[in-house]
Every structure is written in C-alpha cells, then in structure tokens.
C-alpha positions as CSV (number, residue, x, y, z in Angstrom):
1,X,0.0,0.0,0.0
2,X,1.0,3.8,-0.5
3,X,2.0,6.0,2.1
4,X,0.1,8.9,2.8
5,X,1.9,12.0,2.5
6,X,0.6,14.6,5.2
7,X,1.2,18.3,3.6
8,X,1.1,21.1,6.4
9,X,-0.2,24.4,5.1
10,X,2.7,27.2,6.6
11,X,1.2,30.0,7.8
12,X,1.6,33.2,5.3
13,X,4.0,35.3,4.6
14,X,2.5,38.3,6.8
15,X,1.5,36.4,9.7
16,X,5.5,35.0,10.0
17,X,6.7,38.8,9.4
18,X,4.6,39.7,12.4
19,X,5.7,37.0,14.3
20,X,9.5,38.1,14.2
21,X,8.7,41.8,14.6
22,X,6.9,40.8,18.0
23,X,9.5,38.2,18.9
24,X,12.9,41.3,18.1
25,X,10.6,44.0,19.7
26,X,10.6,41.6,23.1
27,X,14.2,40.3,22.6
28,X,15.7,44.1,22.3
29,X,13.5,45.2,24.8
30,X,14.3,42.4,27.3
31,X,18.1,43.5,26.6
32,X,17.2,47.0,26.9
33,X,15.9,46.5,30.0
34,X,18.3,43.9,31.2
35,X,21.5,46.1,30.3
36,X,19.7,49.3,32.1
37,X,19.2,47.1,35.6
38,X,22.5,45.7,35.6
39,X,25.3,49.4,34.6
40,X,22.2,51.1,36.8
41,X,24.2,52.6,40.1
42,X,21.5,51.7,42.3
43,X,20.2,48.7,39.7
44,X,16.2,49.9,40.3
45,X,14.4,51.2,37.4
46,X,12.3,53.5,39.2
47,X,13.8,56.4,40.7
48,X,12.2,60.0,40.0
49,X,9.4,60.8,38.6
50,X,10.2,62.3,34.9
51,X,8.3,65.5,35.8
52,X,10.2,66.7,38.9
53,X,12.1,69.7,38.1
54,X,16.1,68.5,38.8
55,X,18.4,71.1,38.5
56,X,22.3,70.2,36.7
57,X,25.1,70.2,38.1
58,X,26.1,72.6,41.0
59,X,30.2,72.5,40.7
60,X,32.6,71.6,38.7
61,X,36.1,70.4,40.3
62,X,39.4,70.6,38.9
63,X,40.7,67.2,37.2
64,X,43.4,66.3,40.2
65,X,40.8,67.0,43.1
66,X,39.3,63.1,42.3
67,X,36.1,63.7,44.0
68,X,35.0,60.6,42.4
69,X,37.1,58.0,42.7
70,X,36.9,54.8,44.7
71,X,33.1,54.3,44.9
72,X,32.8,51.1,46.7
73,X,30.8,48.8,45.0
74,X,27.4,47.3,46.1
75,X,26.0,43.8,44.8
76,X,22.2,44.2,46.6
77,X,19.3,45.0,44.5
78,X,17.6,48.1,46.0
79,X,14.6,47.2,44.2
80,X,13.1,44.7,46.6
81,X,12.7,47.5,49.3
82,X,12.3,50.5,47.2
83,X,11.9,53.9,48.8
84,X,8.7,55.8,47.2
85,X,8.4,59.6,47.1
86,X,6.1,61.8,46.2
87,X,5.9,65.3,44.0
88,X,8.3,67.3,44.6
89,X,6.0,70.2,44.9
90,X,3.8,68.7,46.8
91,X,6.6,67.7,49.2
92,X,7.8,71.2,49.4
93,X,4.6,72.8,50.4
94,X,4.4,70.4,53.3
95,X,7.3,70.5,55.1
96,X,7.3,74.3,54.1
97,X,4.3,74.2,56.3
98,X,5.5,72.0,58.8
99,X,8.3,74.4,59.6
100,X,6.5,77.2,59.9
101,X,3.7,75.7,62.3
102,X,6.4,74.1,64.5
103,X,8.5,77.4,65.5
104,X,6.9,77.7,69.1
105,X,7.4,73.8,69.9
106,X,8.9,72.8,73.5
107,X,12.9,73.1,73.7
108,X,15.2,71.1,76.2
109,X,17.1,73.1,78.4
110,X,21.0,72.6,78.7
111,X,23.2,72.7,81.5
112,X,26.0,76.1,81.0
113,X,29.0,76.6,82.6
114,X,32.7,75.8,81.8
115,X,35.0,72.4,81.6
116,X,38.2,70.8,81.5
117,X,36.7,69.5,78.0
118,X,33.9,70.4,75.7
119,X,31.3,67.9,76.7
120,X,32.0,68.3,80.7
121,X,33.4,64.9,81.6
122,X,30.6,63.8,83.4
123,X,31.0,60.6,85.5
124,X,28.5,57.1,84.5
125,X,26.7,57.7,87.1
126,X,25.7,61.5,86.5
127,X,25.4,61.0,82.4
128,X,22.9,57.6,83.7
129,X,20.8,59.9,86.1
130,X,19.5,62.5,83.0
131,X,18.2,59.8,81.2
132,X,14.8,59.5,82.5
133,X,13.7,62.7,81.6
134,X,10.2,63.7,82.6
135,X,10.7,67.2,83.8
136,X,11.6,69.8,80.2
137,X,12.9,72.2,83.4
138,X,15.1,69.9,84.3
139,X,18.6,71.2,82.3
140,X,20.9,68.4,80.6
141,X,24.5,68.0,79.8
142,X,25.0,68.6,76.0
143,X,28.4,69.8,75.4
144,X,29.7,73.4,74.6
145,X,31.5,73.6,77.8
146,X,34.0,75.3,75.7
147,X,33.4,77.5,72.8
148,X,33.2,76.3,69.2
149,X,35.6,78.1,67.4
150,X,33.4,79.2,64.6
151,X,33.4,83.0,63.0
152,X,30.8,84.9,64.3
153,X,29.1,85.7,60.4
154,X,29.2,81.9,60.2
155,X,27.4,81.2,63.6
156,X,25.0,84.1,61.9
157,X,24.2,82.2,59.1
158,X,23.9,79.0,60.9
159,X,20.9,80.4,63.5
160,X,18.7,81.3,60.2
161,X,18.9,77.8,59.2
162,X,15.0,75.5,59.6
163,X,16.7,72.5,57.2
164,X,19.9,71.8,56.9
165,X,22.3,69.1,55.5
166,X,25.5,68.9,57.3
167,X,29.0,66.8,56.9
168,X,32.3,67.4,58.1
169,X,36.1,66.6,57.0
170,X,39.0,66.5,59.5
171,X,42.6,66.1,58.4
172,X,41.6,65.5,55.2
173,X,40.3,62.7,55.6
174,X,37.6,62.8,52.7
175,X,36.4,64.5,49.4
176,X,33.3,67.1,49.3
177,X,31.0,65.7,46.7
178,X,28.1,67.4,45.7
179,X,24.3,66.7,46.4
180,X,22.9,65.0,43.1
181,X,19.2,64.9,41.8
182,X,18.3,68.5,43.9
183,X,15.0,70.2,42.9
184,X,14.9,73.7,41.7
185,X,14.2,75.1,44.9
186,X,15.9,73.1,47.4
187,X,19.1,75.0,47.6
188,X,16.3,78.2,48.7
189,X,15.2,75.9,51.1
190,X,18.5,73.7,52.6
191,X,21.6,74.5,53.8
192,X,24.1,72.7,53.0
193,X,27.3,73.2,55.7
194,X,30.6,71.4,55.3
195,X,32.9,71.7,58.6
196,X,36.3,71.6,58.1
197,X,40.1,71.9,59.9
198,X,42.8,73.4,58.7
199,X,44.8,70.9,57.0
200,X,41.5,70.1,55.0
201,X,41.3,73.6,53.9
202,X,44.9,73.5,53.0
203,X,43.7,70.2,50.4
204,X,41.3,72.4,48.9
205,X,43.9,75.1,48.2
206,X,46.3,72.8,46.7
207,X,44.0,71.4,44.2
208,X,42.3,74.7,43.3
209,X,38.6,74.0,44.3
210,X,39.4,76.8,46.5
211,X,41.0,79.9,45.3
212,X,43.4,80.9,48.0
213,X,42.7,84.7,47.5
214,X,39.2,83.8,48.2
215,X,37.4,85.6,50.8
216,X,36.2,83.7,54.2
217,X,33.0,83.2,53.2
218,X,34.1,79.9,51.5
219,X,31.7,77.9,49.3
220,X,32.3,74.8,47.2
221,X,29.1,74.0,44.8
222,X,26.0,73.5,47.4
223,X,27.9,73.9,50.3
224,X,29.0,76.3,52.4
225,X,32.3,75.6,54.3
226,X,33.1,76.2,57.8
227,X,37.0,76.5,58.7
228,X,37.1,75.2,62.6
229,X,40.1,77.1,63.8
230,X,42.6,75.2,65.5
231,X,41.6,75.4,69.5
232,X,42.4,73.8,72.7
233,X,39.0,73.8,73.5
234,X,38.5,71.2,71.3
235,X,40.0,67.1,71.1
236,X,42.9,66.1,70.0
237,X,41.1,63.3,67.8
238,X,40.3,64.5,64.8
239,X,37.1,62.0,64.7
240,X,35.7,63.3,68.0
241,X,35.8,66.6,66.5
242,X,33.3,65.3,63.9
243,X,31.2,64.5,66.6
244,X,30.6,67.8,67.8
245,X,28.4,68.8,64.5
246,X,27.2,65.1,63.7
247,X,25.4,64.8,67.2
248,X,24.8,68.7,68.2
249,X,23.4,69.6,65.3
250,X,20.4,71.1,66.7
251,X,22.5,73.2,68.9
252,X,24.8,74.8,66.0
253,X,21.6,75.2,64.8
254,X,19.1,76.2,67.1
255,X,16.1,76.9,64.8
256,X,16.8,73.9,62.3
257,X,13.4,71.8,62.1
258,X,14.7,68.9,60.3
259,X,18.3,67.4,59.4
260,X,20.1,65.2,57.9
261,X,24.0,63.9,58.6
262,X,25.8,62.6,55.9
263,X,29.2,61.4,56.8
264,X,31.9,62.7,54.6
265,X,32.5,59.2,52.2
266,X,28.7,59.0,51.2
267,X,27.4,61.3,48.3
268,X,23.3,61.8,48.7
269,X,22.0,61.1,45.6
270,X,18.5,62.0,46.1
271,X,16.7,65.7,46.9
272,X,17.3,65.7,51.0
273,X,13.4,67.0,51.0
274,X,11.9,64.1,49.4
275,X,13.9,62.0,51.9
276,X,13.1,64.4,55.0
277,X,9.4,63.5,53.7
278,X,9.8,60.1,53.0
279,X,11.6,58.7,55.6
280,X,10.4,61.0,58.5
281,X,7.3,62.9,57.7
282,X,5.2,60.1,56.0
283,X,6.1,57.3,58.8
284,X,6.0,60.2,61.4
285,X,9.3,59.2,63.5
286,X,11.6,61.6,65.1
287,X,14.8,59.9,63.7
288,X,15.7,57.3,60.7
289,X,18.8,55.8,60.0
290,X,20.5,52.7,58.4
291,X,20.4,49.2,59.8
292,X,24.3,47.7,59.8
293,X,25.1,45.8,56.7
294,X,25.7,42.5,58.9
295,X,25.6,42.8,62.6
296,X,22.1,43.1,65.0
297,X,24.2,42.6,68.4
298,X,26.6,45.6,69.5
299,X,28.7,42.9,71.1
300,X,29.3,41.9,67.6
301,X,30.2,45.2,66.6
302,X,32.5,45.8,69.9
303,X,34.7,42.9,68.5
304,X,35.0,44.0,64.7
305,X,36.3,47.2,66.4
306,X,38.7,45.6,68.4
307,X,39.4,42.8,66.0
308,X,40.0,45.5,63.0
309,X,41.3,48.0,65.3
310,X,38.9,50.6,64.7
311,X,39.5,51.9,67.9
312,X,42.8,51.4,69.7
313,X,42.3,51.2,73.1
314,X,40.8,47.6,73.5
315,X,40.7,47.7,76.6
316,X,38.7,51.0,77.1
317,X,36.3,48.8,74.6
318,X,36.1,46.5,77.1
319,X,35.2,49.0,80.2
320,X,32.7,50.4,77.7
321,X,31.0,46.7,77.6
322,X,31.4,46.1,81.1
323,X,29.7,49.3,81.7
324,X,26.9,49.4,79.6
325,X,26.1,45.4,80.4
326,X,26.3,46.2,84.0
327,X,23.2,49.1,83.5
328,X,21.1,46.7,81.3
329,X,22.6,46.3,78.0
330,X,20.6,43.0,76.3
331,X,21.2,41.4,73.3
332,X,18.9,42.3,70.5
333,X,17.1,39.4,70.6
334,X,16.1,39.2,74.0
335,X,13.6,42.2,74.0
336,X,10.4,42.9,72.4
337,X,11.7,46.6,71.0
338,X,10.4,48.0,67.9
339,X,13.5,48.0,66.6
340,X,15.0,45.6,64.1
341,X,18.5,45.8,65.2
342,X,20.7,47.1,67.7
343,X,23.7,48.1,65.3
344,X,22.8,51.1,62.7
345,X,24.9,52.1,59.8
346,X,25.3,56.5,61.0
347,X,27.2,56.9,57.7
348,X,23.1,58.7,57.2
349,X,21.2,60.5,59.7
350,X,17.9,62.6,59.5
351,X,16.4,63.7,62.7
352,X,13.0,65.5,63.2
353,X,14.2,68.4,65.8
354,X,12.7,68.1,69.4
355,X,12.5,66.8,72.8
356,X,13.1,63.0,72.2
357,X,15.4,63.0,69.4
358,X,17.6,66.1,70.6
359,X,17.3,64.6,74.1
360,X,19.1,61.0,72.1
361,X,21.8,63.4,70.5
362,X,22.7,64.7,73.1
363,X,23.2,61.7,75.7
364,X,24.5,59.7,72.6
365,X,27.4,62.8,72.5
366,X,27.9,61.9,76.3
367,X,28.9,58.3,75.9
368,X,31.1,59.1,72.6
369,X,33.1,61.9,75.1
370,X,33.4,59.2,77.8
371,X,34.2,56.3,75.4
372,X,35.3,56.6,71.7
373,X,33.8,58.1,68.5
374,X,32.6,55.1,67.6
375,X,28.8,55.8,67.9
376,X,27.5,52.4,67.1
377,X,29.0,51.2,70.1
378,X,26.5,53.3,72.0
379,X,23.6,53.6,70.2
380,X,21.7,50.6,71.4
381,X,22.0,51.5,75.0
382,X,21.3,55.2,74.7
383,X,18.2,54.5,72.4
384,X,16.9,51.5,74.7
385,X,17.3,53.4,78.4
386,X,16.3,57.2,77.9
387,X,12.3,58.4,78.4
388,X,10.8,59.9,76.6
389,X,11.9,56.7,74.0
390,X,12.8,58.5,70.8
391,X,10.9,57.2,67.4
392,X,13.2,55.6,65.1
393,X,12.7,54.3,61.6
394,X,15.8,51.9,61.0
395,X,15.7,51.4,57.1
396,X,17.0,48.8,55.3
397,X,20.4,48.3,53.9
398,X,18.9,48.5,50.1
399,X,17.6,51.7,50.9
400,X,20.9,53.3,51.8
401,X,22.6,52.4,49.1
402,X,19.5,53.3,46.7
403,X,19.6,57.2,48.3
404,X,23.7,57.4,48.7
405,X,26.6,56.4,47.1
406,X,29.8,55.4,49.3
407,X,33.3,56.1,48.7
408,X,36.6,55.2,50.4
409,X,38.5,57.5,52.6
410,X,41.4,59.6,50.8
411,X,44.1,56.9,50.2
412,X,47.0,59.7,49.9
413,X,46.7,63.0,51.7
414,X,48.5,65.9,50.6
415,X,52.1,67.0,52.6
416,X,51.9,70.0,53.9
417,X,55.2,71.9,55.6
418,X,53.5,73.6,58.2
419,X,55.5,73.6,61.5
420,X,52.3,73.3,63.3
421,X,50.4,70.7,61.3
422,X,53.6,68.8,61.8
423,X,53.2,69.2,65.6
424,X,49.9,68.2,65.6
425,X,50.4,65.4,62.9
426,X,53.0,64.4,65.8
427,X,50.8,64.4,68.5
428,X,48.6,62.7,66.7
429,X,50.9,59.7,66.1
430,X,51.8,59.9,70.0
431,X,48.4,59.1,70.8
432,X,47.7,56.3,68.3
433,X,51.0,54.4,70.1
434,X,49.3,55.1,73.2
435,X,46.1,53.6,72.1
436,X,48.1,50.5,71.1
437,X,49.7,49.9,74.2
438,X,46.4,50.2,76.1
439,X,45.4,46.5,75.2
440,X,43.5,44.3,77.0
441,X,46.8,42.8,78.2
442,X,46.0,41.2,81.6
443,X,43.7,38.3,79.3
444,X,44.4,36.4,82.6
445,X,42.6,37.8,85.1
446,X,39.5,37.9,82.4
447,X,37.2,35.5,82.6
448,X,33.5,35.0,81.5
449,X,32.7,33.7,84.8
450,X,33.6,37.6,86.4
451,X,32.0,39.3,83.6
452,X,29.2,41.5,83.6
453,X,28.8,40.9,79.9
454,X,28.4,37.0,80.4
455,X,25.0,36.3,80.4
456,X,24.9,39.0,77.7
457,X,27.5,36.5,75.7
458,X,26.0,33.8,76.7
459,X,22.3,34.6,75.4
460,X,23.9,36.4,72.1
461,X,25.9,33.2,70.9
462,X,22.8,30.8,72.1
463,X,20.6,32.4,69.5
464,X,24.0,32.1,66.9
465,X,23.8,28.8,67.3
C-alpha cells in the first residue's frame, strides 16, 4: 500500500513577518531592560518621577581633586525595598508648612558653665541619672562647655537655618561631593554646611577648588564651608571633633526643624526634601537611620572594632561593655523593642528636631566623650534606656545604598610643611602608640565567669547557634 503524505499548510507570509517583529521588539526590549538594571548605580528602574524639576550640576572640580574616585561597589538589588516619594512640589509645600507651624514647639534646656573639655566629663553615674527625663525644666549636659571656634558671620548664618544638610572633613580625611538629583528650589530651602580643619582647607587650596585669594566666606558647589580654627577647646582626635556637628546639630543650629547627617565618604543622591518627607514625615518618626550591613548585636560590633582596630584602646572597649552590660545592655534578641537591630549604619542621619530625638543626641554625645567616636557602640543602650523613647525608623540596607553612594576614605593625603600641622600630625601619632599599648593585656585575670557581659554573651551566641 501507499504512504500517505501529510502536507502542512505554513502560515503566510504576513502572519511569520509579524511574528519576528513581536519576537525582536521583546528580545531588544528584554536586553534594553536587562543592560539598564545591571550598569544602573542603584540597579532599580524607578527612581524620579520624569516630571520633577532636577536642576544640573552645581560645581565643577578641577581634574586632580578626584572627588569621584573609589566608589565602593554594592552587589544588593535596592529594588526589593524600594523607597517611594512623592511630587516634589507637593513635598515642598508640606514641610514648608510643617516648619512654619512648628516654630513655638517645647525646647530642652541645657546645662552652662565651663570644663576641663567640651562635653564636661561627666562621670556614669551622672550621664545615667538624665536619662529618665520627665521634667523639660530639668537642664541636661550637651556639650559646649568650651566654645566652638566658629566665626561669628558663620554662627549668623547658621541660626537662620529651619533645614539643613550637614557633613564634616578632619585632616583630610575625605572629598566634598556634591548633592545629586536636587530640585529647583531646594538649595532656597537647605543649607548645606561642610565643617572643616585646617589641614582640610589647605587640600582644597592645593587642588584649586578653593582659590586661596578667596574671601572667608568659602563655598564649594552647594555647600557652604566652615573652617574650625585650630583650638584647645576642642579634642585632640580629629574623629571626636566630627562628633561635635554630627550629634549637636540642633545646637549649632538652634532653629533647624529637620536634618540630615551625611558622613563625609557618602554622596546623597536623592533631593534631601523628598527624603526628609519620606523617611520621617510620612512614617512620622523623630529619627531614621541605616540598619548595619551584617551585625544586630553591639557585642558583635565591639569585637570587629577591636578585632580591626577601629578603635585602639581595646581595653577602654572593654570597660565600655562592662559598663553598659552592668546598667542593662541586652542582646537584640532578648527584648520585644520595635526596633530591628541594635547596630545602625550612621554613615546617614535625618532627625526631626525636638525633645526626644535632641534629648538622644545629646546623651548619645555623652557616651562618645566618655568612650570613643565610635557611635554604634553606644547607640543601642542610649536609644533603649532614655524616656521619653525617641521614634526611630531603621531602614534597610537597600535603601541606603538606593539614596547614597559610598566612597573610600582619601588613600593619599597631601604634605603640607607647616611647622604646626607637623606638631599636631606628631601628636597625633603619639596618641595612636598610646592607644596600642592600652590593650586588654591582663587576658588572665579575664574571665566570662567575672563578667558583667556573660549572660549578655551567653544569650547572644545561644541564639547564633
């Protein structure tokens, strides 16, 4: 018998042309798409909205200056905890409003006089007995003991401030980058203040992005600089100097209603209103800042500080611990706080001025002038143990790095001849060696059994494993 032959009709010529136009329209698209998501800095395809009026560039820096080199890399996809904000305009008119309905709120009071040092020394005992704070009568220690050697047009200009973006650079340790993405009339509405020492200054000079036959009233793009003139009423650590306008921020500016900190290696890529609405108005919080990248216990921190020597003095790290875990330090996962993590990332800062989140600043500037600079060291205990509680939005990691972009610190600083900066660069090494010597040498007479920190530990590395 005969085969059949089965004959399948193709489908016409038209029909197969629109066929590949729909399949290349999808496959360059896809790519499109694809290539956009991955060379993206922040790898989300949302960002602005297209009709938000961004201005251009605000500075341009000399070749040599480098302000954007070393941007560390980051591997997270902010778009699975993406931050939303809303018209520009519409954002502007609120917190426009906000300011100007909040000028007769409640102040703290603070406690005057003069110190040996510029946040008064005070002992545990006495920094512990202001933190229950039910009385606004009641003064509290919050530093300018001494006088912040600012000029007096500068301290002018920083009373008029009601918003204000802030970031400081000691002995050069950092570049100024500029504010990205800012609306049309945010630079009316912000200040942007960049405090600075000396040998900073002196960088600037050398690479042009200040003229030295400039006058004093410095400015670099957005920002306006502030020289800190070398003082003996301030530390001799550059990085507790930093503290000064990263914690007391609403006392060098008394009428600011809202801030934000950005350490020095971060560049904010977003307008610093539609995160001040964002991240404080809309959730209505008094502060918001970063969770850590990896740890939830400070005890974990307090050993990558020791173990990286972050900080020196280990065995100062230790008292710290001892301290804190003999006052009620608990791991994070032994209370029911509304907090996700004990450990923030404070590269990022925006505060809501008032009575709970000035009354943190200032008790968190305590501990850092007892202990170390290292504020994350402190942050869980300070936040945990002072009434009124202060509310805190701690965002995630993806959302840092979708409004900032991080840097490392200046790998080569510039020489200066300077007799004086030499003395100081001197005294400066002096008290690093002294820092390393002050180890936690006597590891014999430690043990977990006379620690105040043990059930702490013990609790911490239970829930570990």
């Amino acid at each position: 018998m005969g085969k059949f032959i089965s004959i399948t009709a193709s489908p016409p010529l038209y029909v197969r042309s629109k066929l590949l136009c729909f399949s290349l329209l999808y496959f360059f698209t896809t790519l499109s798409l694809f290539l956009y998501v991955s060379l993206s800095r922040n790898q989300c395809v949302f960002r602005y909205s297209p009709f938000d009026p961004v201005q251009t560039n605000t500075f341009s820096y000399p070749s040599s200056y480098g302000e954007h080199k070393y941007a560390l890399p980051t591997h997270r996809s902010s778009c699975s905890s993406p931050v939303f904000f809303s018209d520009y305009w519409t954002v502007l008119n609120e917190i426009q409003s906000i300011c100007s309905d909040s000028s007769s709120s409640e102040k703290l009071r603070y406690i005057n006089g003069n110190s040996e040092s510029f946040g008064g020394n005070f002992s545990t005992q006495k920094r512990f007995s202001y933190f229950n704070h039910s009385d606004n009568d009641v003064e509290v220690p919050c530093g300018f003991f001494r006088d912040f050697p600012v000029s007096d047009s500068d301290r002018a200009e920083m009373e008029k401030c009601g918003l204000v973006v802030a970031s400081a650079i000691f002995n050069d340790h950092d570049k100024i980058r500029q504010p990205v993405g800012l609306g049309v009339k945010t630079l009316e509405t912000v200040c942007f203040y960049m405090f600075i020492d000396d040998k900073t200054l002196n960088s600037l000079f050398h690479h042009n992005v200040i003229p030295r036959n400039n006058p004093r009233d410095y400015r670099v793009g957005a920002w306006r600089i502030i020289k800190i003139s070398k003082s003996e009423n301030l530390y001799l650590n550059p990085a507790m100097n930093g503290v000064i306008p990263k914690y007391l921020m609403h006392r060098l500016f008394p009428n600011s209603q809202f801030s934000i900190w950005i350490d020095a290696k971060i560049q904010l890529m977003i307008d610093p209103l539609l995160l001040i609405h964002s991240m404080l108005v809309v959730p209505d919080v008094d502060m918001a800042i970063s969770k850590h990248p990896f740890f939830v216990n400070t005890m974990e921190e307090a050993m990558a500080t020791a173990r990286w020597n972050k900080w020196g003095d280990v065995d100062g790290l230790r008292m710290q611990m001892e301290t804190y875990c003999e006052h009620g330090l608990k791991p994070w996962n032994s209370h029911k706080l509304p907090y996700p993590t004990d450990v923030p990332d404070s590269a990022l800062i925006l505060r809501k001025h008032g009575i709970r989140s000035d009354l943190f600043s200032c008790f968190m500037f305590n501990e850092l002038e007892a202990f170390n600079p290292r504020d994350q060291l402190a942050f869980a205990f300070v936040r945990d143990h002072i009434n009124p509680m202060v509310k805190m939005n701690m965002f995630e990691v993806e959302v840092f790095e979708q409004i900032v972009v991080e840097y490392r610190h200046n790998l080569k600083k510039i020489k200066t001849s300077s007799y004086e900066e030499q003395e100081e660069e001197q005294k400066q090494k002096s008290l690093r060696i002294i820092q390393k010597k002050r180890r936690w040498l006597d590891y014999g007479s430690w043990s977990l059994n006379g620690s105040s920190c043990k059930s702490y530990l013990m609790e911490m590395w239970d829930d570990h494993h």
